[in-house]
C-alpha positions as CSV (number, residue, x, y, z in Angstrom):
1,X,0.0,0.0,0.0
2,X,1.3,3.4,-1.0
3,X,1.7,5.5,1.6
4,X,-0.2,9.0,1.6
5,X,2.0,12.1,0.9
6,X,1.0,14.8,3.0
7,X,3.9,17.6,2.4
8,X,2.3,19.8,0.1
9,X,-1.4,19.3,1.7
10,X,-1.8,22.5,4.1
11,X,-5.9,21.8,4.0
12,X,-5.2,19.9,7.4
13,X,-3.0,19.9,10.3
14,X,-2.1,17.0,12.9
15,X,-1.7,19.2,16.6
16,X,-0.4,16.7,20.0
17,X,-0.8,17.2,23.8
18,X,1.6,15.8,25.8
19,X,-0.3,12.0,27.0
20,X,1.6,10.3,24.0
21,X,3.8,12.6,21.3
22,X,5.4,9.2,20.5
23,X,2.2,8.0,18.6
24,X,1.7,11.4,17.8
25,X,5.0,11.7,16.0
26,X,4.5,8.2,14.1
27,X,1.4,9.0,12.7
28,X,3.2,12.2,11.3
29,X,6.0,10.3,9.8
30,X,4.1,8.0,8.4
31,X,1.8,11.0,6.6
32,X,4.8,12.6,6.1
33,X,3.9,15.9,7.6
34,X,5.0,18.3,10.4
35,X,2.7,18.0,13.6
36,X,1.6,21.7,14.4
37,X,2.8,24.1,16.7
38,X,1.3,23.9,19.8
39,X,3.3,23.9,22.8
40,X,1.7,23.0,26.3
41,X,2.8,25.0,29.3
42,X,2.1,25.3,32.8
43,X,1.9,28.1,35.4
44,X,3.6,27.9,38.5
45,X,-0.1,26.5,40.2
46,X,-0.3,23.8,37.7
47,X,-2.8,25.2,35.3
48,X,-2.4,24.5,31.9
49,X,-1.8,27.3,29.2
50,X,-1.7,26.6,25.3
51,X,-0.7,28.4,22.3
52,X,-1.6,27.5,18.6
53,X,1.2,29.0,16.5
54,X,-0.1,28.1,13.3
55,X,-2.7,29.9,11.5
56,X,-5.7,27.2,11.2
57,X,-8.2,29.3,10.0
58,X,-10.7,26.9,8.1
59,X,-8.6,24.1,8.4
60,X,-9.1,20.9,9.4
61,X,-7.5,19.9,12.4
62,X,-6.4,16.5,13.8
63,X,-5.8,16.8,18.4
64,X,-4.2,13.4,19.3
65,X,-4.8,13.2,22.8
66,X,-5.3,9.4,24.4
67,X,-7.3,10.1,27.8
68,X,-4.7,7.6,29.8
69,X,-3.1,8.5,33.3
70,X,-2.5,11.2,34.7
71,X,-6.4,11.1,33.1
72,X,-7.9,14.5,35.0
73,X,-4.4,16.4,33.1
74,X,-4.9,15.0,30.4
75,X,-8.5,15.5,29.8
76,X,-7.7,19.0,30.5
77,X,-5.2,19.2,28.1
78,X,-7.2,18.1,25.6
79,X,-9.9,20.8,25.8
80,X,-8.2,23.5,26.4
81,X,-6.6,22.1,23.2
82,X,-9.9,21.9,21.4
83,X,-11.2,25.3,22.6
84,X,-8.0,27.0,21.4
85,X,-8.5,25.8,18.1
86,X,-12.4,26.6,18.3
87,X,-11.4,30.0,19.2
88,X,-8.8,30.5,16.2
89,X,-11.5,29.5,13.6
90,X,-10.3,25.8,12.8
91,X,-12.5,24.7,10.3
92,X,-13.0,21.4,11.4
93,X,-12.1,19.4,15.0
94,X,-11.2,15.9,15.3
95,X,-10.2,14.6,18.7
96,X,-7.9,11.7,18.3
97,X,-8.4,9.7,21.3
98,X,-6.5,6.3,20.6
99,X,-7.7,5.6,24.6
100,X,-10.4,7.1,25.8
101,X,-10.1,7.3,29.9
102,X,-13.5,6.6,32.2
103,X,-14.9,4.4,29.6
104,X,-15.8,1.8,32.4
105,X,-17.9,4.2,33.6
106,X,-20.2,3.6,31.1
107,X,-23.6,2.5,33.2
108,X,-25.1,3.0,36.6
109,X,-24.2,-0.2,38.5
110,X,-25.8,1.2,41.4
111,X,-28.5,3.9,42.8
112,X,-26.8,7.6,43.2
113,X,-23.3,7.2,40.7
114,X,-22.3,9.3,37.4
115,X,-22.2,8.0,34.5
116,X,-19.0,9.4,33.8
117,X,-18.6,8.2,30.0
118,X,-21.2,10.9,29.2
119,X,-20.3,13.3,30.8
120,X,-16.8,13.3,29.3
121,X,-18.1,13.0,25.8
122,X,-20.4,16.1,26.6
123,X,-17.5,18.2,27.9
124,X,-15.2,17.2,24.6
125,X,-18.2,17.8,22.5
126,X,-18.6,21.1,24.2
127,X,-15.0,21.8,24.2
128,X,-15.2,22.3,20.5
129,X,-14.6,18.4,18.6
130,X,-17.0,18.5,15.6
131,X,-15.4,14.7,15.2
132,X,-14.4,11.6,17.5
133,X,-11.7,9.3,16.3
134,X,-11.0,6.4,18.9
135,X,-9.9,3.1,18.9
136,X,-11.4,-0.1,20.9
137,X,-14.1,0.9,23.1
138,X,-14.8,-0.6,27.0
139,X,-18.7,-0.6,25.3
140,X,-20.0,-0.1,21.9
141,X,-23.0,2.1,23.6
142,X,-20.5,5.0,24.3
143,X,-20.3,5.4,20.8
144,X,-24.0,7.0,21.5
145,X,-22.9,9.2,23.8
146,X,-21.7,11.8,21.3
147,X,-23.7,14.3,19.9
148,X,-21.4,14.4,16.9
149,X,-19.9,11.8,14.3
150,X,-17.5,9.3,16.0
151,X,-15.0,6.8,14.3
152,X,-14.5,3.1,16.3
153,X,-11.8,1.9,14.5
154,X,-10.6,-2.1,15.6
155,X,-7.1,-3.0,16.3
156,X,-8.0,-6.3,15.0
157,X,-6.0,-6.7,12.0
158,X,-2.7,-5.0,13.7
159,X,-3.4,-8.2,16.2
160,X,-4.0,-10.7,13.6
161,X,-0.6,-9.5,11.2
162,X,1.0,-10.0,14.6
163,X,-0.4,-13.6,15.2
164,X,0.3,-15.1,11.8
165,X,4.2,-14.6,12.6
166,X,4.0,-16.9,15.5
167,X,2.5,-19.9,13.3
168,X,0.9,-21.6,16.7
169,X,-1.3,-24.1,16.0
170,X,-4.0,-25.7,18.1
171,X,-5.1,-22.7,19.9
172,X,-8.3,-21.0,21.4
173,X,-9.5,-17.7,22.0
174,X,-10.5,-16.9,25.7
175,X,-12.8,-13.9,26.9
176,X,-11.8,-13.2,30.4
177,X,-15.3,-12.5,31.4
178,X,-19.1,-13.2,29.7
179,X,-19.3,-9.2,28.6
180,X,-16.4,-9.7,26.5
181,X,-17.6,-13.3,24.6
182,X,-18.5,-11.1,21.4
183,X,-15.2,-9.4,20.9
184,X,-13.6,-12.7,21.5
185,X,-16.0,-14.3,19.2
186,X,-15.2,-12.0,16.2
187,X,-11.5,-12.7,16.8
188,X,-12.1,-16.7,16.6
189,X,-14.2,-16.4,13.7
190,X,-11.9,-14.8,11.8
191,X,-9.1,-16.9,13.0
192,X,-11.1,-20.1,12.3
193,X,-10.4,-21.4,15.5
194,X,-12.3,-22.0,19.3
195,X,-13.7,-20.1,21.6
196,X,-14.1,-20.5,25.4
197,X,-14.4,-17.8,28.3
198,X,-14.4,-17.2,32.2
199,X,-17.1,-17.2,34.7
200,X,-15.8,-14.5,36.5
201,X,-17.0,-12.6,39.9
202,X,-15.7,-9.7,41.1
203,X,-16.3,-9.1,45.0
204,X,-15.0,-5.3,44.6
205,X,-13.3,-2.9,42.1
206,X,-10.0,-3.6,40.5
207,X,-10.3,-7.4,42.3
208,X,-11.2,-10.1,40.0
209,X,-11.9,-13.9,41.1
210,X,-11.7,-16.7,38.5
211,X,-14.5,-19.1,39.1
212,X,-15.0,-21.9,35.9
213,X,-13.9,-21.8,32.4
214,X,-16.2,-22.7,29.9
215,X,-15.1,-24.5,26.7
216,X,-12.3,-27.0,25.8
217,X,-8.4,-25.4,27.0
218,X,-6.6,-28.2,27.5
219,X,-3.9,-29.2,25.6
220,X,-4.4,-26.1,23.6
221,X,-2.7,-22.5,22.9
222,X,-4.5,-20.5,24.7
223,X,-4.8,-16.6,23.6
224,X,-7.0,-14.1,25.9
225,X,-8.6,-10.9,24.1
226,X,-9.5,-8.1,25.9
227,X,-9.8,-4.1,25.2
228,X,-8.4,-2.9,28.9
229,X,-5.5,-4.2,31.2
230,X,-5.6,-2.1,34.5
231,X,-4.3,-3.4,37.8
232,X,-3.7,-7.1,35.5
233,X,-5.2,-9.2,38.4
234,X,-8.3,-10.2,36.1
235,X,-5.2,-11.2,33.4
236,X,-3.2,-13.2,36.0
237,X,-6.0,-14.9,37.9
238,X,-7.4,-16.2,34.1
239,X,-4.2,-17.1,33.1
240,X,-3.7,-19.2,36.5
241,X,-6.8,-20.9,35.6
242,X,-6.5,-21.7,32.2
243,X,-2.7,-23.5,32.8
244,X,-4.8,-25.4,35.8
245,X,-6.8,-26.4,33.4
246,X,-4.4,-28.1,31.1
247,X,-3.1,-25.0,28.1
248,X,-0.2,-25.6,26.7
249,X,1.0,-22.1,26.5
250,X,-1.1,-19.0,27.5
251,X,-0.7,-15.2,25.7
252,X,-2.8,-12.2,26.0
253,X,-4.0,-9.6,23.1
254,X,-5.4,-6.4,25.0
255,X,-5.6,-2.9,22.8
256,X,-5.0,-0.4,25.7
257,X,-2.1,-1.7,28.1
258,X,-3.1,1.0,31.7
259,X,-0.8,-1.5,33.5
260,X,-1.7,0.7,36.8
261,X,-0.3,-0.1,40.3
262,X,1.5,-3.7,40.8
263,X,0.0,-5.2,37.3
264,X,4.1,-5.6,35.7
265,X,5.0,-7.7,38.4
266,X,1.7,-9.7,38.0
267,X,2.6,-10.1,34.7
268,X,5.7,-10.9,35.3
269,X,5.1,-13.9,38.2
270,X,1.8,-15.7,36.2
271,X,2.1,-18.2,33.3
272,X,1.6,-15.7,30.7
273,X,4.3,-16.2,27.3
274,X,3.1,-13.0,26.0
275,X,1.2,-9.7,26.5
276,X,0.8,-8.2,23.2
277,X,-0.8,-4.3,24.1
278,X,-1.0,-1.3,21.3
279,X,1.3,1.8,21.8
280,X,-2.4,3.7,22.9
281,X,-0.7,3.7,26.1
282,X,2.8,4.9,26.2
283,X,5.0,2.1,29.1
284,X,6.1,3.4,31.7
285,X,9.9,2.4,33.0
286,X,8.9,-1.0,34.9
287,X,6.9,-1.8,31.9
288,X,9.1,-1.1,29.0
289,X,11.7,-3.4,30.6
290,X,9.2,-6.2,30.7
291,X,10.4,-8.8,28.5
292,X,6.7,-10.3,28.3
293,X,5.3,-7.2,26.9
294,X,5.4,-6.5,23.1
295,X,4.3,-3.3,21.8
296,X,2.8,-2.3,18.3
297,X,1.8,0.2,16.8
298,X,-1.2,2.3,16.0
299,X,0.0,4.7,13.9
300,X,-0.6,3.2,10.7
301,X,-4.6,2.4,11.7
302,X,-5.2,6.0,13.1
């Protein structure tokens, strides 16, 4: 596939906060354009002050910002990015958001909580976005959140180019949890192979406990999809269960790699080959000197 030249194109400009310049900076190469001028500072109270130094006067313009930790900055970042923009006459808006943060917060569970989800996708939509790029959704419904056009693009064929280098045979897809059976269904279809999950309870956030595992694992290559790895306890606890159960080798395909508190040395201590995560995320130290964790890359999909 020929790549897009984007040198002599002014009609649109790609502008980066600072949660992830790194993806930022390989979608521009591989566009082969500049990324804007937009530098983000902060006052000596921690507020956050940004200047667009190119003239984007009925342009359209790209904001990659994921919504990943430090979230609340980030978030912030990103609107005062968007209203910026607004406020210099950019034609059109589109918020990159390769992760977007509070997705899990997508429902009421219980009397008397936000529904965070929303909320965020009022205050972007408010903020100035006129368009929602994102990649992988916790939920499908968030999509209907926005009051403006949103693109869900799939990291599904970055994941399956990945997997048909390893040439494992006998395997199985594994959902960690019933909610997640479809996404692991698609995956199996398409990889022509089968499917089992995990009957799993959670007694209280970020705590996962394993209870059955439905379908045929033994003896087989076992490879778990999911769209989120947080605190990895859900990960390690299904990946305990499955090598109980008889896989031969366990590895993990997860878009959006939050790898919060203790979750590398999880990782690192439970029967898991590989943990194959999307650059949505950038690692942090511990993480990037995981030898379990490979990385690819978005930039090519966004």
């Amino acid at each position: 596939m020929n790549k897009p030249d984007a040198k002599d194109d002014e009609s649109f400009l790609l502008f980066s906060g600072t949660a992830n310049p790194q993806l930022a900076e390989a979608i521009a190469r591989y566009l082969k354009c500049d990324l804007g001028k937009s530098p983000v500072m902060r006052f000596a109270d921690g507020e956050v002050h940004v200047k667009i130094e190119n003239n984007v006067r009925g342009k359209d313009c790209f904001v990659i910002q994921p919504t990943c930790r430090p979230a609340n900055e980030n978030l912030m970042e990103l609107l005062i990015i968007l209203d910026a923009l607004k406020r210099a006459s950019a034609g059109k808006i589109t918020a990159v958001l390769p992760y977007f943060g509070y997705a899990r917060a997508d429902r009421k569970t219980e009397p008397r909580v936000p529904i965070t989800a929303k909320l965020i996708a009022n205050v972007i939509t408010a903020a100035g976005a006129t368009r929602i790029i994102t990649v992988d959704l916790h939920a499908g419904q968030i999509q209907g959140f926005f009051d403006i056009p949103l693109d869900h693009l799939f990291a599904t064929k970055i994941f399956l180019d990945h997997f048909a280098t390893q040439k494992i045979k006998d395997f199985t897809i594994i959902s960690p949890d019933v909610g997640g059976v479809e996404r692991a269904r698609a995956y199996a279809k398409k990889m022509q192979c089968g499917l089992a999950f995990i009957d799993k309870r959670r007694p209280r956030p970020n705590q996962a406990s394993v209870y059955h595992v439905v379908g045929e694992v033994e003896g087989r290559n076992c490879i778990i999809i999911d769209d989120i790895v947080d605190t990895a306890g859900t990960l390690s606890e299904v990946a305990h269960a499955l090598k109980t159960q008889g896989a031969t080798s366990i590895s993990a395909f997860i878009t959006h790699g939050v790898l919060s508190t203790d979750a590398i040395e999880k990782i690192d201590r439970s029967p898991l080959k590989e943990l194959v995560i999307t650059d949505s995320i950038p690692l942090r130290g511990d993480a990037k000197a995981c030898k379990k964790i490979v990385t690819l890359s978005l930039a090519e999909l966004l």
